[in-house]
Steps between C-alpha positions, in 0.01 A plus 500: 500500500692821459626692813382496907479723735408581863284877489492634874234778542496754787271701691566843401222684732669430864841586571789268575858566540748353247565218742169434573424468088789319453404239771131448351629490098734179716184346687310499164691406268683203697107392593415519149789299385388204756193520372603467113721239589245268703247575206687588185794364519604510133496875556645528791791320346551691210469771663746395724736415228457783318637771758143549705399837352316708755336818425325745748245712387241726690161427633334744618205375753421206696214459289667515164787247632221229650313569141802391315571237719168318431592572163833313487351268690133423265834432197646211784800768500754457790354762769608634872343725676698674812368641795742672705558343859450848676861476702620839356352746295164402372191393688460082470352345220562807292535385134809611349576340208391203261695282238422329215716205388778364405280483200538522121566861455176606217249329790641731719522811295129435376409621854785741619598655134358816589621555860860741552849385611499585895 
């Protein structure tokens, strides 16, 4: 199949320090990986082989990140969802970030295409 990816989408409405971001574009994509690799395996491992391209792109709400989400997720696309623990910054079970894959890259940019580099 062509290329794979891992797309990592963040809340851009509540503010986070560069840490903080950093740590939740971790949690998600390393729970999204598990996923594909429990599920898709064949995707997970070319994506593995392949480098494992991530890219981070912005959100905007809650509501728009659970919406694509359930998206992904209605195409049996690789999906995590994180909530944030509430230890630091952020209230618990704040959502801060989805992703979507390790996938073939066009499923991916059939939902994302039109969201902006973070």
């Amino acid at each position: 199949m062509g290329e794979y990816k891992q797309v990592i989408v963040v809340r851009t409405d509540i503010k986070m320090s560069r840490g903080k971001l950093a740590a939740q574009v971790a949690h998600a994509s390393v729970l999204a990986a598990f996923t594909a690799y429990h599920k898709k395996k064949e995707w997970f491992t070319a994506w593995w082989n392949s480098g494992q391209k991530k890219v981070v792109l912005k959100g905007g709400t809650e509501k728009e990140l659970l919406d694509l989400a359930e998206k992904a997720l209605k195409q049996k696309l690789p999906v995590a969802i994180v909530r944030n623990a509430g230890y630091t910054e952020l209230e618990p079970g704040t959502l801060t970030a989805i992703a979507i894959g390790p996938a073939p890259s066009d499923y991916i940019d059939n939902l994302t295409g039109d969201l902006k580099l973070l």
